[in-house]
N, C-alpha and C positions, 0 to 999 in steps of 0.2 A: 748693376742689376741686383735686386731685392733677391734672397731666400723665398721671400710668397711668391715672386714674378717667376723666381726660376721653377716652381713645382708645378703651377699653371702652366707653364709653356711643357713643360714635361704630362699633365693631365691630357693636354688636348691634342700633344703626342702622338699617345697612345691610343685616344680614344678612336682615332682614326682608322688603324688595320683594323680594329673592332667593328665597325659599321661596315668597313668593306667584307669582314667576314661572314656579316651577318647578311649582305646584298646576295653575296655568292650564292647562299646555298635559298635562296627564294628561288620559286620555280612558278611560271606560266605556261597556263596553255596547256596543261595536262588533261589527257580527254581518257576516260574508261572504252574498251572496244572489246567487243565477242564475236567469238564467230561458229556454229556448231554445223558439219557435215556428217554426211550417215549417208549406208548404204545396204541392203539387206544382201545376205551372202547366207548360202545351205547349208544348214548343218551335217558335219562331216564325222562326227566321233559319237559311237553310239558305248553308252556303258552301262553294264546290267551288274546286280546283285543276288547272289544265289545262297542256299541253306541249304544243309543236310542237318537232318534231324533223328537221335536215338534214343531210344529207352531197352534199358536192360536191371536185371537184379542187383548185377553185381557194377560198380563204377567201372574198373577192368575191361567188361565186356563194352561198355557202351564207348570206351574209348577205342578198343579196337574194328568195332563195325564203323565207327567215324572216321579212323586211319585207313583204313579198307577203302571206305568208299572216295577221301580225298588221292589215295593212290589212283582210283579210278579215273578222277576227272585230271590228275597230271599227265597220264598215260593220253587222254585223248589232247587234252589243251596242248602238251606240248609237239605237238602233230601241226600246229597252224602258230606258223611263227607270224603271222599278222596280227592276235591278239596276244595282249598283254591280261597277266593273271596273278593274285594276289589274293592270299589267304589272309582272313578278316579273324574277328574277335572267334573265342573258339569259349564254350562256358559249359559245365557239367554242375549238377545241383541234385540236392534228393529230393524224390517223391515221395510225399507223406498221404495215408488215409485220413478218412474223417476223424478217425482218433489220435491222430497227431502221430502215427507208427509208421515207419519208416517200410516204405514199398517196396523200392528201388528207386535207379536213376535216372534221368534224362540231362544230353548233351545237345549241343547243337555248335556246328562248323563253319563258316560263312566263308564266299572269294566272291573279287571282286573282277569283271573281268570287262575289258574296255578296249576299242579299235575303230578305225576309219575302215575297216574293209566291215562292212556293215550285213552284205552279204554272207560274209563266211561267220560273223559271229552271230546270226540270226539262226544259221544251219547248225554252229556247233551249241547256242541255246536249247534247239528240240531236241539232238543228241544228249546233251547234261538232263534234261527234264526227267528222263528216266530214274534217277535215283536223287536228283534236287530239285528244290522247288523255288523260283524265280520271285525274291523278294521286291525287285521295282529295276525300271529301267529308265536313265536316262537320257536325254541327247546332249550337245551342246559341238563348239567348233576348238577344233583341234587349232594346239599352237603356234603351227604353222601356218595353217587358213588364217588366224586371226592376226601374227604379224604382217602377212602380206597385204590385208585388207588394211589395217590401222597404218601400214604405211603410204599406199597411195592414199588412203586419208587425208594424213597429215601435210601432202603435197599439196589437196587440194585446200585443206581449209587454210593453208599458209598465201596458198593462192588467194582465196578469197578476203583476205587478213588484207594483203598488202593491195588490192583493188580497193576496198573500200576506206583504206586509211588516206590511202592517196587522194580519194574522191574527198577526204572529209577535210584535206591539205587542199586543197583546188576549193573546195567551198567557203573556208576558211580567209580566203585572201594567201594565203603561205604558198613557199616553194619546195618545202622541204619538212619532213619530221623526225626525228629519232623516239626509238623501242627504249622505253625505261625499263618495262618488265613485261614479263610471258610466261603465260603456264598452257600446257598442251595435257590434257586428259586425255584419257580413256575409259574406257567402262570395263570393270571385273567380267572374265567370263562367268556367267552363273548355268549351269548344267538345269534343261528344265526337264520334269516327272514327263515320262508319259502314260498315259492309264493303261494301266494292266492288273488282271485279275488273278493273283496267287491261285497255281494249283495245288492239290495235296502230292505229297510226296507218294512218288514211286505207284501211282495207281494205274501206270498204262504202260503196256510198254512199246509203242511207239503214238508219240506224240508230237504234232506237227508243229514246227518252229513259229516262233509269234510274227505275225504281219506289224512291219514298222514303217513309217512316214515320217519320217525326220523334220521335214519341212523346213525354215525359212529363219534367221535369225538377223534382228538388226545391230550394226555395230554402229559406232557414235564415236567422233573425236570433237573436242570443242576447244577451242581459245580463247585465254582471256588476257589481255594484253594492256596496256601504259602506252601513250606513244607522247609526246610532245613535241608540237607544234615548233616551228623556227620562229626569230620574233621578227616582224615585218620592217621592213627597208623603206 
């Protein structure tokens, strides 16, 4: 045998695992499939924003009636262990006249305070109105609410995943399919406004808690799935 005969037998060799590797990785019969389930569930977690606001001559003083008054709403917040509370941005600046002279001060103190017991934080909002004034409230569903929902979701839209891939294996002529890939979403909880109208600070001193309707929030899980088909017999 020839040196050229021997390299040809050697070329064609090779070139053989090479087509077989290249048959391997060809794929049939991949079909795209989604599936999205929803289901409206009550908003459970109501959260308000509150201000106290000061002006005084001296910086000093205006920090101390701001300390005063946040002692105040710790002394009653922490009486109801069902809401949670959290002191916000807190900012002091001077006041200038028309002629650029320095006036005095103004501070202002912000908390943020948030819970499922909707009730009790609606009673301790008109209690705090006395001395702060209710920057915007929102609703949305608590943590809990929202894994419980998203997970019978997720039963069900797997449920409906796997009826209708089947159905599309039965229509197909096929017996059988396999899941190349899967993605299972959710939607962000996003907390929505509800309208309310800023009072002025400390103008009453009893002021009646604000009327809340929480109302109705839908949650959403969806699939987007690979499947491929078996190849026929």
């Amino acid at each position: 045998m020839s040196v050229r005969q021997l390299l040809a037998g050697l070329l064609i060799f090779c070139a053989y695992p090479q087509a077989g590797a290249q048959d391997s990785s060809l794929t049939y019969d991949r079909i795209n499939l989604s599936v999205n389930v929803q289901k409206e569930i009550e908003n459970d977690l109501l959260i308000a924003s509150l201000y106290t606001q000061e002006e005084a001559l001296q910086q000093s003083q205006v920090a101390e009636r701001i300390n005063a008054t946040m002692q105040w709403v710790l002394d009653i917040t922490d009486e109801e262990r069902s809401v949670q509370m959290q002191t916000t941005q807190y900012n002091t600046y001077p006041v200038s006249d028309r002629n650029n002279r320095l006036t005095g001060w103004r501070g202002r103190q912000g908390i943020r305070l948030q819970s499922t017991d909707v009730e009790t934080l609606t009673r301790l909002l008109g209690a705090l109105q006395q001395k702060l004034a209710i920057e915007s409230m929102t609703y949305g569903i608590s943590k809990a609410s929202r894994s419980a929902a998203e997970e019978s979701l997720i039963t069900e839209a797997i449920t409906q995943f796997q009826k209708r891939a089947g159905l599309i294996t039965s229509e197909m002529g096929r017996t059988d399919y396999r899941v190349v890939a899967m993605n299972i979403n959710t939607q962000p909880n996003r907390p929505s406004p509800l309208p309310y109208q800023s009072r002025a600070l400390a103008i009453e001193a009893d002021i009646a808690a604000p009327v809340v309707e929480l109302g109705l929030q839908t949650v959403v899980v969806s699939i987007a799935a690979t499947i491929e088909l078996d190849m026929p017999r």
